[in-house]
N, CA, C and O of each residue as an XYZ file, in Angstrom:
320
protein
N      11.938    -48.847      4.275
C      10.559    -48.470      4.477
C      10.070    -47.550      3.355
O       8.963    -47.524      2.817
N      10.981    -46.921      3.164
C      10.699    -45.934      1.770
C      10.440    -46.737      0.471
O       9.434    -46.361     -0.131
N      10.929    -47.469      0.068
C      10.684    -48.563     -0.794
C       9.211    -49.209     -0.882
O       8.304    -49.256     -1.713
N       9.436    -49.639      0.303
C       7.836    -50.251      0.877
C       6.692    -48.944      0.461
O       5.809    -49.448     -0.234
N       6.560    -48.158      0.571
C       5.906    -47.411      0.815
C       5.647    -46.562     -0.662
O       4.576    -46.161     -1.120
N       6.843    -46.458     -1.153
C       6.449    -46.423     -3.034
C       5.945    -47.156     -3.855
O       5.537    -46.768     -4.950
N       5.892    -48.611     -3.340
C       6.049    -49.505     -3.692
C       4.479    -49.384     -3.707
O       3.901    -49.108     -4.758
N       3.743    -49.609     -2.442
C       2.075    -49.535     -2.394
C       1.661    -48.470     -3.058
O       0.719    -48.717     -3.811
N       2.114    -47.109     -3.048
C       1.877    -46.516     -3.871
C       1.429    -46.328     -5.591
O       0.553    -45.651     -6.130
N       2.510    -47.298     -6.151
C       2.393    -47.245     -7.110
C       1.467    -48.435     -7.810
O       0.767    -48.187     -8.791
N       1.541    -49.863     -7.153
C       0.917    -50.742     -6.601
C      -1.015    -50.181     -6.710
O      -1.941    -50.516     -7.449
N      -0.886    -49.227     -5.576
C      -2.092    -48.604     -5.414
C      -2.576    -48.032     -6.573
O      -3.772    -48.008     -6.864
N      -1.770    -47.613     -7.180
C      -1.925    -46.409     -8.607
C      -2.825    -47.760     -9.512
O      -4.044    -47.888     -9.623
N      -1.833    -48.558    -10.012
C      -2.159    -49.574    -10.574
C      -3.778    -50.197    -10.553
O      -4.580    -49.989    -11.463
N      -3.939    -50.631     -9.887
C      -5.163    -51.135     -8.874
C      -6.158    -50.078     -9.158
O      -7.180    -50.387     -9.770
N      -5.897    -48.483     -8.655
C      -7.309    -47.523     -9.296
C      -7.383    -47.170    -10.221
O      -8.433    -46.549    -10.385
N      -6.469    -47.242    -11.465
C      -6.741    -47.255    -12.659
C      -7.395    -48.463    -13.404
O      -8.262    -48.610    -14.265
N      -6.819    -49.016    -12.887
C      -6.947    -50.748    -13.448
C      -8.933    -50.717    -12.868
O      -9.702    -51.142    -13.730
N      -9.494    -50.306    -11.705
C     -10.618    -50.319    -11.699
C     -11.616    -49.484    -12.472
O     -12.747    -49.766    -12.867
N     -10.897    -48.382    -12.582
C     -11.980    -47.206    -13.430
C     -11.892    -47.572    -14.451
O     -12.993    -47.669    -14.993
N     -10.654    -47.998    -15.362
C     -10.343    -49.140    -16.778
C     -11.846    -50.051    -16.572
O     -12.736    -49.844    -17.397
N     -12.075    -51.016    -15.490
C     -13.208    -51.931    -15.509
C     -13.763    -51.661    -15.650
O     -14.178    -52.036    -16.747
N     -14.827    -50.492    -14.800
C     -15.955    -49.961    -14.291
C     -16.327    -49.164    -15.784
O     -17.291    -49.583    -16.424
N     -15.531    -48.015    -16.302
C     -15.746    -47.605    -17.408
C     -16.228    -48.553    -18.613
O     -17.357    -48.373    -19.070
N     -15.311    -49.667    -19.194
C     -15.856    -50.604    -20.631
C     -16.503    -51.979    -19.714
O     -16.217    -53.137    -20.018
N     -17.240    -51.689    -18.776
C     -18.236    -52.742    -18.156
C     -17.849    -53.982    -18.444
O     -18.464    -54.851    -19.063
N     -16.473    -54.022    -17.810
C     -16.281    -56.230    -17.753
C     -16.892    -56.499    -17.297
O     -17.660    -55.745    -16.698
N     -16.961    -57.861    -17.278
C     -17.733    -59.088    -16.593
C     -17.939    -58.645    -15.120
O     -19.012    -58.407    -14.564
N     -16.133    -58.559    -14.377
C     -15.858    -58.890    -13.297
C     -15.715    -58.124    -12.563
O     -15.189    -58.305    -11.465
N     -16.319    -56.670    -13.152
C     -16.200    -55.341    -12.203
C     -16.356    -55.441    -10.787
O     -15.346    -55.003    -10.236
N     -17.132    -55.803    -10.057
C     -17.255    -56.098     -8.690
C     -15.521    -56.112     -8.106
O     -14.988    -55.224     -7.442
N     -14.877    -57.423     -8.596
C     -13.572    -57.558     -8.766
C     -12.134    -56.861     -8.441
O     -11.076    -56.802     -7.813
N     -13.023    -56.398     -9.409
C     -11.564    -54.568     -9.789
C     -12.088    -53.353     -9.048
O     -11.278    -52.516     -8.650
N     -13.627    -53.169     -8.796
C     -13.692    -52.163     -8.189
C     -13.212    -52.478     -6.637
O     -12.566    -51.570     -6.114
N     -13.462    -53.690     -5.824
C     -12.882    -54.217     -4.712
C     -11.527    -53.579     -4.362
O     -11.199    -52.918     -3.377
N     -10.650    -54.066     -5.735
C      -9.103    -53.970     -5.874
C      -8.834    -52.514     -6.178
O      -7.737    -52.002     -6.405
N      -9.603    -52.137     -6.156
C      -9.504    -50.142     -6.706
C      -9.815    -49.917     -5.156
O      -8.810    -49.306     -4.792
N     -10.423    -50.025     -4.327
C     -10.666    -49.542     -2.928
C      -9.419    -50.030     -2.622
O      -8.647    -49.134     -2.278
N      -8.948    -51.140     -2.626
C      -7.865    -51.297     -1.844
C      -6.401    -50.370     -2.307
O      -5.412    -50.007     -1.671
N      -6.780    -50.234     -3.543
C      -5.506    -49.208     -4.126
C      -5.669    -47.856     -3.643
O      -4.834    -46.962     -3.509
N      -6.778    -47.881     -3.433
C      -7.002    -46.141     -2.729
C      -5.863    -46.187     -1.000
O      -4.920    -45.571     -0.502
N      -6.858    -47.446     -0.653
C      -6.396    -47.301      0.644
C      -4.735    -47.661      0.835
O      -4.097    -47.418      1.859
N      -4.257    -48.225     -0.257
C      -2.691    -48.323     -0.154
C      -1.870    -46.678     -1.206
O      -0.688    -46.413     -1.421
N      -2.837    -46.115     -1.513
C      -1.899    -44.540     -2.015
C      -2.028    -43.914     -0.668
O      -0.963    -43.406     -0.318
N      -3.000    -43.788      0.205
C      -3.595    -42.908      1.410
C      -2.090    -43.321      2.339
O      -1.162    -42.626      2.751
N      -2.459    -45.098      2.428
C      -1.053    -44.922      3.537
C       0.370    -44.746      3.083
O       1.272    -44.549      3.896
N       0.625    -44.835      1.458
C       1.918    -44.299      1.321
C       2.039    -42.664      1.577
O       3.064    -42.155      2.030
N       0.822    -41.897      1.216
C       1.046    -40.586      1.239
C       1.049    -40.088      2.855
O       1.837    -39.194      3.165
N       0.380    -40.528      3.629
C       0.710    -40.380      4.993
C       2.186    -40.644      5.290
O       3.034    -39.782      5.520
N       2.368    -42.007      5.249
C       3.713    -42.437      5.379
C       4.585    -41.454      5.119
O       5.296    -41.155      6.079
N       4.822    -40.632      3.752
C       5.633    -39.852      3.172
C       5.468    -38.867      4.146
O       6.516    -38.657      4.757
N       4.469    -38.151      4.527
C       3.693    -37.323      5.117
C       4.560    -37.276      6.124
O       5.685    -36.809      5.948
N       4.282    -37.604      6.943
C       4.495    -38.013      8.238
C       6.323    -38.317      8.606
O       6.732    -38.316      9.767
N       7.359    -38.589      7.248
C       8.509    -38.748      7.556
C       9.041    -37.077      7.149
O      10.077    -36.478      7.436
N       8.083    -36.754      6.528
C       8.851    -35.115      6.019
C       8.388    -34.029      7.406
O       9.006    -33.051      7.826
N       7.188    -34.571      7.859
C       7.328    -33.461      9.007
C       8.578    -33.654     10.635
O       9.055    -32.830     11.415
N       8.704    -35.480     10.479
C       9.782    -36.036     11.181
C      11.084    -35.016     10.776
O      11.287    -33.945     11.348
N      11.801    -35.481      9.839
C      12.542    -34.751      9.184
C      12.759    -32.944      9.441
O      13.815    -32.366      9.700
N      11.572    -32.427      9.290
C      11.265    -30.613      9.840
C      11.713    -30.482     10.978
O      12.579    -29.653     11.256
N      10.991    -31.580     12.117
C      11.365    -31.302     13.459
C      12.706    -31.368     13.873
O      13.223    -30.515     14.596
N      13.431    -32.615     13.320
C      14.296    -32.929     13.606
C      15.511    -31.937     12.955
O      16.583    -31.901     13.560
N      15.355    -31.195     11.816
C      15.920    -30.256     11.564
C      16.074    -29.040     12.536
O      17.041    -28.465     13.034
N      14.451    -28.858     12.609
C      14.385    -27.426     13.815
C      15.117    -27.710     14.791
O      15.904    -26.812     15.091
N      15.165    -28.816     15.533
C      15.628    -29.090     16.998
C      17.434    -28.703     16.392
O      17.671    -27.641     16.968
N      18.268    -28.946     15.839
C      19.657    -28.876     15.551
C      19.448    -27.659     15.440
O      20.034    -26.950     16.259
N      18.399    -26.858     14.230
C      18.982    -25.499     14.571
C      19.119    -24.800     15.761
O      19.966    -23.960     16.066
N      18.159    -25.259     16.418
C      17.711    -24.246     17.938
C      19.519    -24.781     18.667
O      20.473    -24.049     18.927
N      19.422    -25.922     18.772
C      20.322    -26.168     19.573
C      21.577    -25.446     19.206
O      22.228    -24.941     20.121
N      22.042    -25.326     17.823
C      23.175    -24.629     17.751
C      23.091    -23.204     17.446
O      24.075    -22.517     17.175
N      21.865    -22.771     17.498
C      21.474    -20.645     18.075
C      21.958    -20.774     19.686
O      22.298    -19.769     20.311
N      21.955    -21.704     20.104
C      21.755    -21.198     21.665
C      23.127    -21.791     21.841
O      23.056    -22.163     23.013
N      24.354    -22.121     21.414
C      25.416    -22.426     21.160
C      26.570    -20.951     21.111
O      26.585    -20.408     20.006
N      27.183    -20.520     21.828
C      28.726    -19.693     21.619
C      29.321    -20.233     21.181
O      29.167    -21.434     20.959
N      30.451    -19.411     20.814
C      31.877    -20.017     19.932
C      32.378    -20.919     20.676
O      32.650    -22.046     20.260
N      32.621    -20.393     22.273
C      33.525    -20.989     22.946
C      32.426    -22.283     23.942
O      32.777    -22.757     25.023
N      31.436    -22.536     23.400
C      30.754    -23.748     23.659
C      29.690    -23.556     25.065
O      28.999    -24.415     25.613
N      29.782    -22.739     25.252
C      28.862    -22.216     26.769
C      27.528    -22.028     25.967
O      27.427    -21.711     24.782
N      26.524    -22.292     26.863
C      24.994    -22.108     26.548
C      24.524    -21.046     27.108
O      24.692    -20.664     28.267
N      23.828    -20.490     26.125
C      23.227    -19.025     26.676
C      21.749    -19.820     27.256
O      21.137    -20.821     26.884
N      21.581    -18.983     28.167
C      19.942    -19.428     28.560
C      18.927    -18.403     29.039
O      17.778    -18.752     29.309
């Protein structure tokens, strides 16, 4: 999924440069590229969410192990 998700990213990158490239020296077919530049926006937005969204996964899932092993003794009993 990480792959996937760099992948549109960069994909995306491509695509909004590649439109402001159009839009700037006025091709023919700007309509075209600026189309394909919205869609590159909207494929950086969901890789950066994506990313987004696995690093705060990641936080939680960190916090939860720590808590669990603060509330952990040596000899394995739970304080409460």
């Amino acid at each position: 999924m990480k792959r996937i998700a760099f992948a549109f990213a960069t994909i995306g990158t491509v695509f909004a440069v590649l439109a402001q490239y159009a839009i700037t020296n006025d091709w023919a077919w700007f309509r075209v590229f600026h189309t394909l530049g919205f869609i590159g926006y909207i494929l950086i937005i969901s890789a950066a969410a994506f990313f987004s969204l696995m690093f705060i996964h990641q936080l939680s899932r960190d916090e939860k192990v720590r808590m669990r092993n603060r509330t952990m003794d040596i000899d394995g009993s739970i304080d409460v």
